[in-house]
TORVEXMAR-92760 format. One line per field, with one value per residue (C-alpha): residue number from 1; x, y, z. Coordinates in Angstrom, 3 decimals. Layout:
torro: [NUM_...] .
px: [X_...] .
py: [Y_...] .
pz: [Z_...] .
! end
This chain:
torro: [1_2_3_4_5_6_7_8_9_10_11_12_13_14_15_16_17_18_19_20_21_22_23_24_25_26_27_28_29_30_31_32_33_34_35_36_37_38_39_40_41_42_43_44_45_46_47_48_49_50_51_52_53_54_55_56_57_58_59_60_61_62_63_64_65_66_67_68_69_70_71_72_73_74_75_76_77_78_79_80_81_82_83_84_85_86_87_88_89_90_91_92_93_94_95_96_97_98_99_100_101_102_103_104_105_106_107_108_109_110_111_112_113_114_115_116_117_118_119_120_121_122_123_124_125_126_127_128_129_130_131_132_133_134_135_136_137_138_139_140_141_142_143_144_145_146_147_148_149_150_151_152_153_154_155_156_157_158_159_160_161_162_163_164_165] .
px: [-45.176_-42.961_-42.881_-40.348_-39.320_-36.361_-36.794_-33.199_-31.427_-34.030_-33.275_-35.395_-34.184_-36.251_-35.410_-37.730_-39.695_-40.232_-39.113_-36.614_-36.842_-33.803_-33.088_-29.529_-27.610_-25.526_-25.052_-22.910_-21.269_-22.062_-19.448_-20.860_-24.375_-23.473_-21.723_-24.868_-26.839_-24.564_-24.127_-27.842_-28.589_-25.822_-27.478_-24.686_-26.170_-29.380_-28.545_-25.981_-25.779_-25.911_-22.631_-21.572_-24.928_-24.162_-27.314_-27.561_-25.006_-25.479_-26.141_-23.320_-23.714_-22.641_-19.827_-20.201_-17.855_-17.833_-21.623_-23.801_-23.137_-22.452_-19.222_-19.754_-17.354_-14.839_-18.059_-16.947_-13.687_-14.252_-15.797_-16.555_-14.508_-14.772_-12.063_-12.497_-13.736_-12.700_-13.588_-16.783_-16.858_-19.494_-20.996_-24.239_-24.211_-24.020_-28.107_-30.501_-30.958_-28.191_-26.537_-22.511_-19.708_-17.827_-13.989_-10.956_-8.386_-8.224_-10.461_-10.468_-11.152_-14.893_-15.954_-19.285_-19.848_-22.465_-24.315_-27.262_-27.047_-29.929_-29.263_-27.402_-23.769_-22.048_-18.913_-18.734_-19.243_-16.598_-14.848_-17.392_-19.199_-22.768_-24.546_-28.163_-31.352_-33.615_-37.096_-39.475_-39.071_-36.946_-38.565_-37.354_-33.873_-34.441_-35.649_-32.108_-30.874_-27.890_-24.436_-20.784_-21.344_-25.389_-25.054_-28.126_-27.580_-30.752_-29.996_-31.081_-33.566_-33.364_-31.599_-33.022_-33.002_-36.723_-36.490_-35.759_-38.902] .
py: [-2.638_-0.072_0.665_-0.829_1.004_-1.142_-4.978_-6.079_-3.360_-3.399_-5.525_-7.585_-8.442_-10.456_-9.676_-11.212_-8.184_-7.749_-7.080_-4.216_-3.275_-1.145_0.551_-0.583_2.784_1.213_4.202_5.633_2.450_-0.466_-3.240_-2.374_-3.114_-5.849_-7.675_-7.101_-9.054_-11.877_-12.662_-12.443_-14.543_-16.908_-17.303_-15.965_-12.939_-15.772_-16.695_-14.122_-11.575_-8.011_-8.299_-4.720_-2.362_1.142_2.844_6.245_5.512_2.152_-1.340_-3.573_-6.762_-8.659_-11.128_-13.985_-16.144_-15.357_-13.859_-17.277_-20.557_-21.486_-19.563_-16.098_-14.728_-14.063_-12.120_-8.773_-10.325_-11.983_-11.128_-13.286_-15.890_-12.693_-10.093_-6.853_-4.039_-0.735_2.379_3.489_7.320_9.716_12.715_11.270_11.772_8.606_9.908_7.687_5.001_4.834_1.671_1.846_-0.448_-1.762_-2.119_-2.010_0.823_0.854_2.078_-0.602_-3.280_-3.789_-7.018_-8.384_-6.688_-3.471_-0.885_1.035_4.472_4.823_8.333_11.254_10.509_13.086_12.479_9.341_11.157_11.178_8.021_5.248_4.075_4.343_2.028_2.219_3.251_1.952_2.551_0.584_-1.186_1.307_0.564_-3.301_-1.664_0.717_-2.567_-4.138_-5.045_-3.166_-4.363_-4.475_-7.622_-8.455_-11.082_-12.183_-10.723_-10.471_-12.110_-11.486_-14.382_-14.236_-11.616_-11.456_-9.779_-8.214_-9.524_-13.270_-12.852] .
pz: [-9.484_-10.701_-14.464_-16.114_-19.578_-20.118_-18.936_-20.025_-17.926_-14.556_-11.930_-9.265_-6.040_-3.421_-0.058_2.878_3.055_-0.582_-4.088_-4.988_-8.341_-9.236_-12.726_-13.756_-16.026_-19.107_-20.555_-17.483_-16.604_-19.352_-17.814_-14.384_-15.603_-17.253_-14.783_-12.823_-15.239_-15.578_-12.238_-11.833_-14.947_-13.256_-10.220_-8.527_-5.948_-4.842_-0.825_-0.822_2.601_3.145_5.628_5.743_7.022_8.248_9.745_8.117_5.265_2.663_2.786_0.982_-0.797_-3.380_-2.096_-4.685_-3.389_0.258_1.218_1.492_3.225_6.577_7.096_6.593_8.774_4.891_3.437_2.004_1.158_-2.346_-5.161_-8.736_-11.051_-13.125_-13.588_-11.786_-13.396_-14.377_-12.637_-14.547_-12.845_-13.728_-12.468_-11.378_-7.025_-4.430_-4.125_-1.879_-3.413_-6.108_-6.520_-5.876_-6.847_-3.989_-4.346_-2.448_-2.499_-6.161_-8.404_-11.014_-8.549_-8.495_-9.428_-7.761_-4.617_-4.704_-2.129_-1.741_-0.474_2.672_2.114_-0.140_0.283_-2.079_-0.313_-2.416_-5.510_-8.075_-6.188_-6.888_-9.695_-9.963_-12.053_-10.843_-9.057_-6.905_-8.778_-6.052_-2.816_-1.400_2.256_2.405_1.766_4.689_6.377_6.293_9.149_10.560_11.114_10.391_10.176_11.182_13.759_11.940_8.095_6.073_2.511_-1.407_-1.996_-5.810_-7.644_-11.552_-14.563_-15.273_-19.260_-17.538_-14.432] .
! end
């Protein structure tokens, strides 16, 4: 397993192929990494679907309310009983395997949703927070399967906070 300096601000997510450990960045974007880590201490991201999966661009996930369940056909539309966040822009790049904040048309309306870039996407940058990095497991996100939506979407199994494994 990848080392892990900083337990409280890493993140494990289970997918079917393996863990993803990913390295969450709370000093560029604090209330995006802490959102993060209460939605995974709330059990909130377990069951929930990658519904939006763009071959040579991201995977997106994250849809709280929407992204698990029988119905799925709504996922990408919702987000958490949270408020949204505001736009927590930095200079770091959209590099492979940064984690981005998903929002609509206005910048200070993430709330639960996230992707991970397959590639370098520096069109993003500048327009998107970044809040993290994928540290290990990198090839089960590669693994994803494709879609806009996946007739059959892969899923996060467990999503937790390393200090709480």
């Amino acid at each position: 397993m990848a080392e892990i300096k900083d337990p409280e601000n890493t993140i494990i997510i289970e997918l079917k192929g393996g863990n993803v450990v990913i390295e969450l960045l709370p000093d560029v974007a604090p209330e995006h990494s802490e959102r993060m880590k209460q939605l995974a201490r709330d059990g909130a991201y377990d069951g929930v679907v990658f519904h939006r999966v763009i071959e040579g661009f991201m995977a997106q996930t994250g849809d709280v309310a929407h992204g698990k369940g029988s119905d799925l056909r709504r996922a990408g539309t919702g987000g958490s009983e949270y408020p949204d966040l505001p736009a927590e822009f930095s200079r770091l790049p959209h590099a492979r395997g940064t984690l981005g904040a998903a929002r609509s048309q206005n910048p200070n309306s993430a709330n639960s949703q996230f992707f991970i870039n397959f590639k370098d996407n520096d069109f993003l940058n500048g327009q998107y927070t970044v809040y993290g990095r994928v540290i290990e497991g990198m090839e089960h996100v590669d693994a994803i399967t494709r879609g806009e939506p996946p007739a059959n979407p892969d899923k996060m199994i467990s999503v937790k906070v390393a200090a709480d494994a």
